[in-house]
C-alpha positions, 0 to 999 in steps of 0.5 A: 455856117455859110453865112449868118447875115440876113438868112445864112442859117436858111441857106445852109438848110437847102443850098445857095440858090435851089430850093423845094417847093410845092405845086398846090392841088388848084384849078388855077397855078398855086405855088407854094416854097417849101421850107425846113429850119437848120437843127440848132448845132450842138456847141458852139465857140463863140469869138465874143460874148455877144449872144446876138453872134449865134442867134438874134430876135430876127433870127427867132422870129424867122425860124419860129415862122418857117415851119408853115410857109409852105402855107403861103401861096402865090397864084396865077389868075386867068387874067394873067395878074398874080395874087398873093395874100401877104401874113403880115400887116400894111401899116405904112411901112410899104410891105405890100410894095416890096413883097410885089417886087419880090413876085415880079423880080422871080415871075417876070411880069410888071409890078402893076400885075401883082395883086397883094391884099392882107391874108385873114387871121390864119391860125394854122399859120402860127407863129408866120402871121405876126408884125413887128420886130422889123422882121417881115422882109427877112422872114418872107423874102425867100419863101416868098421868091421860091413860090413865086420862081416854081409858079414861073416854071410851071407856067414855062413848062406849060407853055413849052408843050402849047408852043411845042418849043423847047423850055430853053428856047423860051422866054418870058418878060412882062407876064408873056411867054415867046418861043425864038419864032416870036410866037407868044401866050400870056401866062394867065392864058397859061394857069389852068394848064399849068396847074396840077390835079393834086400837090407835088413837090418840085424844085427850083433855083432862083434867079440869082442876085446880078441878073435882078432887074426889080430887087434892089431899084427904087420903085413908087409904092404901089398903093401910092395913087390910092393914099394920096387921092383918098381912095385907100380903104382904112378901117373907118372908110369901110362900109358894113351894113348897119355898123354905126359910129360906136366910141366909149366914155372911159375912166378918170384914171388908168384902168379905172373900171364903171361902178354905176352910171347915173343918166342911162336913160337921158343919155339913151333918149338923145338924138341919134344915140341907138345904143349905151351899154356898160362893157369892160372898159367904160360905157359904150354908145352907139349912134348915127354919128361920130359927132352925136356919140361924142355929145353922148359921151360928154353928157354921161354921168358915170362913178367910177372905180380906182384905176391900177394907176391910182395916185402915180406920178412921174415921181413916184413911179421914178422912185419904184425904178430906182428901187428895181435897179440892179447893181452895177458891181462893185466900182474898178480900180482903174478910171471910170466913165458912167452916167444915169440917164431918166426916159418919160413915158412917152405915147404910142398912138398912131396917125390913125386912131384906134378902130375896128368894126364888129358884127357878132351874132348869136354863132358868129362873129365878124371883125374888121381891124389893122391888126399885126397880130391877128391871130392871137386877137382871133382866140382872144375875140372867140374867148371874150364872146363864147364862141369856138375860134373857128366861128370867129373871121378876123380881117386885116385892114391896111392901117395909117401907122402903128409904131407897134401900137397895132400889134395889140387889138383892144379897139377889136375886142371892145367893138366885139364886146359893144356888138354881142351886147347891144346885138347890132354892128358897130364901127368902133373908133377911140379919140385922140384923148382915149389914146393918150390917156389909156392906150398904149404908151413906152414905159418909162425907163432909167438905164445906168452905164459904167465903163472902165478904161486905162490908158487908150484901153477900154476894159468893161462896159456894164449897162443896167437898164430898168423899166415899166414892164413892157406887155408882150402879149400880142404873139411874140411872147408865145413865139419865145416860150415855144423857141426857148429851148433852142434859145441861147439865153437860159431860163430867163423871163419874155422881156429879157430875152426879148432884151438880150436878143436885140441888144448888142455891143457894136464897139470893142469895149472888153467885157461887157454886160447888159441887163434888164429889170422890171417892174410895175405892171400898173400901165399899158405898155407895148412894144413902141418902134424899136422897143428898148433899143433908142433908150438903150442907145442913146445912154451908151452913145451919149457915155461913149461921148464922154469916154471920148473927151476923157481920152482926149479923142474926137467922137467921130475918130473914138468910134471908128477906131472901137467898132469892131466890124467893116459895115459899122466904120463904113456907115459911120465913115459915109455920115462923117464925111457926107455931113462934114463932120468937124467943121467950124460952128457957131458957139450954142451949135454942134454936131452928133454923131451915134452909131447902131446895129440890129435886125441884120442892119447897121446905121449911124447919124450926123445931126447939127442942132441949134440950142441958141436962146434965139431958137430956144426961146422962139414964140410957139403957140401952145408948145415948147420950141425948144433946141431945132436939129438943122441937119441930118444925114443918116447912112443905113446898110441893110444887107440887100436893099429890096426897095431903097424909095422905100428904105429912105421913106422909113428912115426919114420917119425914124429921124422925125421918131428920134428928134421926137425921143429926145427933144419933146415927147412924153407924157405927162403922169400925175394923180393917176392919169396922163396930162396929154389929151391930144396931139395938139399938146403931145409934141411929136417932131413938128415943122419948126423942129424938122430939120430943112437939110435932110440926107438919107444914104443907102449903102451899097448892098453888103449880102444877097439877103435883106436886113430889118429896116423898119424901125432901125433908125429910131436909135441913132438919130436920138441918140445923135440929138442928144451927142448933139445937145450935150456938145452944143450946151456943154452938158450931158443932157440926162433926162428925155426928152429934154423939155418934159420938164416945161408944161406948155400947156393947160391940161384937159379935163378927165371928167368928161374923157372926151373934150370938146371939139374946137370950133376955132381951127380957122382962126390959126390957118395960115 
C-alpha cells in the first residue's frame, strides 16, 4: 500500500497521477473518470489492534461508491461555462463550492464559470448518491478531477487541430485556449468539436499538487450572494403549480397513531383550509396559508392511540441502559482510573424545518426535498404509493442544514402520502414543535470506561458504550450489508460496525477495547453530526484527564507524550501553544484541552471557561446561563485542505455544536413525549455562550488527498468544555449537558401539537 491517508488504496489501484477515463458519447464534451476499488489483500499483519488501520467507515463508503463513478460527468457547454451535477446533498457544508474548485483547478477556467446544481435520485448510482459520513470531499475528490482533466484534454486536442498548432505549444488559462502566435478559441467554442460520436476510453494525468493555483486557497463560496440576499431556493421558496401549504396535527406522545377525529367537517368548513385527511402519522390539512393550516391544525379534535414511547421518562429509559450494559471484565490488580458518564437526548432538528413538496398522480409522482439520501427515499416514496420506482422523480433541493437529520425523508414520504390522498399538490412543511417532539433526535447514551496503569505505564483501556438504537435506515445500512464480507470486522450488527469503523484509539494506552450496545427501538433516532464520536470522546477525554492528575502529569504534556502519531502531537502542540495553554487564571476558570481523530483527519481544542456564580447565575430570559466558554482555538489537519474558508466555517460550527453537547442542549422525556417544543427552550449554543475569542488554525497540508472534515470538530470541542468544567469547578462533570437537570422553562401543551404563535416578539427587541 503506497499510502492509506485519504484515498492510498486508489492510488495503488491505478498509479500516482494517471488515470483512465471516458469520453462520453454527446453532441457536447461529457467526461467522465473511470474508476476500479483495489481487491482487498488476503492477509494482513496489523502494527496495533485498531481495525481503523486496515480500513475506516470513509474507506467503506468510498469504495462502496467507486464502482459508478464512472456515471458522473463533467460537461463543457456552448457558452463555455461547465456544468456538473454533483450526487451528494448542499446542506450548508459548501460542497458545491469545493467541488467547483475541483473542475476549475484541473479545466483552468474561473470558478464563476462552473455551474454545480444537485443531481436528481439516480438509482443506478447505488451506493455514490448518499451524505454523510464527512465523506463527500474523499469519496469525490479524485473522479471528480479525473473527469474534469480528460474534459481539458480533449478541449486541448480540439483546439490544436482548429489552431492547427502543436498540444505542447498550447495553453489554456480562464477558459480560453492560446496557441504561442496568441491566436486564441474559448473552449465553449470548442465542446462539439471536441466531443465524440460514441464512448471511449482514454487517459489522463492530473495536474499534480505544487502546480495547483485553486486547490487549497481560501475562496468565498459560491452560493454566497444568493444566501445572504434571499435569492437562494430552498425547498419552501419554490413555486410548483398549485402546491398549497400542507402541516399535520401529530400525536400527544411518540409514534402515537389517530384513532377517530371527531370535528372532520367543522375543521373542513374553515377559512382557507382545502383539505383534512388522515394519513400515517396524524391529520393533514391542506390550506391557502401557512397561518390558516395552523388554526386548522389547533381546532382539531382528534383520539389518539398509545405511542411507542408510552410512559418513557428520562428515568426509566436510564434504567433499560443501565440494564443493556456490557461488563466491563473483571477489575486489574494494578491502579485503575474509570468513570460513568450519562448522555441526554438531545435534538436533531435543523435551521431549516422539515419539508418538501409533492404532486402524485394516478401514474406518477413528483417530490421536491433536501434529501441526503435520495435514492432510498425514491423506493420508499414509489412503495408507500404503488408505483413502479421508475415513475417516481425525486429532486434534490439545497437545504439550510441537516446536522444528519436530512439523511432521513418522512417530510417527503408524508407530503407523498397527503398528495395521493387528497389527489392535489401540496408544499408540506412541519413546525418547530413536531421537530422536537417527533423528529429525529440523538439517542440517549451512557459510556462506562476503566483504564489500567503502573507506574508511568498505561496497560489497558476498556470502553463500554450503550445507547438508544441509532436508525440507519437511510442508505448507510444497505452500504454495509453489501461491503461485509470485505469488512474486517465479523459478523456483527450495522450499528456496531458503524461503531468500530469510526472509533479509534489516538493514544498508546496498551490494550484497548470498544464496544457498543443497544437497545429500545421506541424512538426516532438518526445518525446526528458525528454520531457516536462527541459522547464517545468526550468520556475517554475527560478519563484521560483524570489519569493525568493520577500520575502527577499536566494534560496537555500527558497527551503528548501518549499519542501515538506526528499529525495528532502537531495539532495538539499548535492549540497548547496558539492558546497559551497553562497560563495563570482566576479561581472558578480553567482551560481544556481534548484531542480527536476520524475521517482520515485530526483535531484538538483549547477551551477557557467561566463557571463563577457571577457567570452562572447571570439573569437570562427564559434559559439556563450557565458556565460561558470565553476562548476557543481549534487546530485541524485534514490532509489537503481543498478550501481552508470553507474548512474554518465548518469548524466554527462544530465548536458552537460541542459547547452545545456539553453545557445546555437536550431534550427533556417525560410520560412519553418530549418537553421542547421550540428553539426558544431547546438551548442550542446562543450568544451569551459563544465564546468572543474564537481561533480556527488550519494545518499545513500533510497529503495530496482530502480528509473529512464536516463534522470532525464536534468531538474535541465537547469533550474540551467538559476538561474545561471539571478543572475549573474541581469535579468531573458526569452527566450531559450539565444543565439538563435545571428546567428553565414552562413546557408547552401536547394537545393542541402545534402551539400558538406569539404575538409579543417586539416586546423582547433589542
Amino acid at each position: 500500500m503506497t499510502e492509506t491517508h485519504g484515498g492510498g488504496l486508489l492510488d495503488e489501484a491505478i498509479g500516482r497521477r494517471r488515470f483512465l477515463g471516458y469520453v462520453v458519447a454527446a453532441p457536447t464534451l461529457v467526461a467522465a473518470a473511470n474508476l476500479v476499488p483495489t481487491p482487498a489483500p488476503a492477509s494482513v499483519q496489523l502494527p496495533s489492534p485498531e481495525i481503523t488501520d486496515i480500513l475506516d467507515l470513509s474507506d467503506m463508503m468510498t469504495l462502496a461508491a467507486l464502482p459508478t463513478s464512472g456515471l458522473i460527468t463533467v460537461e463543457v457547454n456552448r457558452d463555455g461555462t461547465v456544468s456538473f451535477a454533483l450526487p451528494r446533498a448542499e446542506v450548508g457544508q459548501g460542497i458545491t463550492t469545493s467541488t467547483a474548485m475541483l473542475i476549475a483547478e484541473e479545466m483552468s477556467v474561473p470558478l464563476d464559470r462552473v455551474r454545480v446544481t444537485l443531481a436528481d435520485a439516480r438509482p443506478e448510482l447505488v451506493f455514490n448518491q448518499l451524505t454523510g459520513g464527512s465523506n463527500t470531499t474523499i469519496a469525490t475528490y479524485t473522479p471528480i478531477r479525473v473527469a474534469a482533466a480528460i474534459a481539458r484534454s480533449r478541449l486541448m486536442a480540439a483546439a490544436a487541430i482548429e489552431l492547427r498548432s502543436a498540444v505542447s505549444d498550447l495553453t489554456l488559462k480562464a477558459g480560453v485556449i492560446t496557441d504561442r502566435s496568441g491566436r486564441s478559441i474559448d473552449i465553449g467554442a470548442l465542446t462539439e468539436k471536441a466531443a465524440s460520436a460514441q464512448t471511449q476510453q482514454v487517459s489522463v494525468q492530473l495536474t499534480p499538487r505544487e502546480n495547483f493555483t485553486v486547490i487549497g486557497r481560501p475562496h468565498n463560496r459560491i452560493d454566497a450572494l444568493d444566501a445572504v440576499t434571499g435569492r437562494k431556493k430552498f425547498t419552501m421558496d419554490l413555486d410548483v403549480p398549485g402546491a398549497k401549504p400542507t402541516m399535520v396535527c401529530r400525536p400527544p406522545t411518540i409514534n402515537g397513531k389517530v384513532g377517530s377525529v371527531a370535528n372532520l367537517a367543522e375543521v373542513r368548513a374553515m377559512p382557507g383550509v382545502t383539505d383534512v385527511v388522515t394519513i400515517s402519522t396524524g391529520v393533514a390539512v391542506r390550506a391557502e396559508t401557512f397561518g390558516q393550516c395552523i388554526d386548522a391544525v389547533r381546532a382539531l379534535k382528534v383520539s389518539w392511540k398509545a405511542g411507542t414511547a408510552e410512559g418513557k421518562s428520562d428515568a426509566t429509559v436510564l434504567r433499560e441502559l443501565e440494564a443493556a450494559e456490557l461488563p466491563l471484565g473483571l477489575r486489574p490488580p494494578t491502579p485503575i482510573v474509570e468513570g460513568k458518564f450519562t448522555f441526554y437526548f438531545r435534538s436533531n432538528s435543523a435551521l431549516e424545518t422539515n419539508c418538501a413538496i409533492a404532486d402524485v398522480r394516478a401514474d406518477r409522482a413528483e417530490i421536491w426535498s433536501g434529501l441526503k439520501s435520495p435514492i432510498v427515499a425514491q423506493e420508499a416514496i414509489a412503495a408507500k404509493l404503488g408505483l413502479p420506482v421508475g415513475k417516481v422523480t425525486v429532486h434534490v433541493v439545497e437545504g439550510g442544514g441537516s446536522f444528519g437529520r436530512k439523511l432521513f425523508f418522512d417530510a417527503a414520504l408524508e407530503a407523498a402520502e397527503v398528495s395521493q390522498k387528497t389527489g392535489k399538490p401540496v408544499k408540506l412543511m412541519w413546525h418547530r414543535a413536531d421537530d422536537s417532539r417527533q423528529g429525529r433526535t440523538h439517542p440517549m447514551a451512557t459510556s462506562r470506561v476503566r483504564v489500567a496503569y503502573l507506574g508511568a505505564t498505561v496497560l489497558s483501556y476498556s470502553q463500554r458504550h450503550t445507547s438508544v438504537s441509532t436508525d440507519l435506515g437511510h442508505g448507510l445500512g444497505e452500504i454495509i450489508t453489501a461491503m461485509a464480507a470485505k469488512l474486517p470486522v465479523g459478523d456483527i450488527g450495522f450499528s456496531e460496525t458503524f461503531f468500530q469503523l469510526s472509533q479509534s484509539m489516538p493514544y498508546n494506552f496498551g490494550s484497548n477495547s470498544r464496544l457498543l450496545s443497544e437497545t429500545d427501538k421506541s424512538f426516532n433516532t438518526g445518525s446526528m453530526r458525528n454520531v457516536y464520536s462527541p459522547d464517545v470522546t468526550c468520556a475517554r477525554e475527560l478519563i484521560v484527564d483524570q489519569l493525568a492528575a493520577k500520575m502527577g502529569k499536566d494534560p496537555y504534556r500527558f497527551r503528548r507524550d501518549f499519542l501515538s502519531d506526528d499529525r495528532a502531537r502537531a495539532v495538539l502542540a499548535k492549540v497548547a501553544e496558539a492558546g497559551g495553554w497553562g497560563r495563570s487564571m482566576p479561581a472558578g476558570t480553567a482551560q481544556g484541552i481534548a484531542f480527536h481523530s476520524e475521517y482520515k483527519s485530526v483535531s484538538a481544542a483549547l477551551v477557557e471557561i467561566d463557571c463563577r456564580p457571577e457567570t452562572v447565575n447571570r439573569p437570562i430570559r427564559d434559559g439556563v446561563a450557565g458556565p460561558r466558554v470565553t476562548k476557543a482555538v481549534f487546530a485541524v489537519d485534514v490532509g489537503l485542505a481543498v478550501n481552508p474558508r470553507g474548512l474554518e466555517a465548518q469548524m466554527m460550527g462544530c465548536i458552537m455544536d460541542g459547547i452545545a453537547l456539553a453545557l445546555t442542549s437536550s431534550l427533556h422525556l417525560r410520560d412519553g413525549y418530549f418537553l421542547e417544543a421550540s428553539w426558544d427552550n431547546y438551548f442550542y449554543t446562543r450568544q451569551w455562550n459563544t465564546p468572543p475569542e474564537l481561533q480556527i488554525i488550519v494545518m499545513p497540508s500533510t497529503s495530496e488527498k482530502p480528509g473529512g472534515a464536516g463534522e470532525l470538530g464536534v468531538a474535541a470541542s465537547m469533550a474540551a468544555v467538559a476538561c474545561a468544567y471539571g478543572r475549573a469547578t474541581g469535579k468531573m462533570p458526569t452527566s450531559f449537558p450539565i444543565n439538563h437537570g435545571t428546567l428553565s422553562f414552562t413546557p408547552k401543551p401536547t394537545v393542541p401539537p402545534i402551539p400558538e404563535s406569539p404575538t409579543d416578539g417586539l416586546s423582547y427587541a433589542r
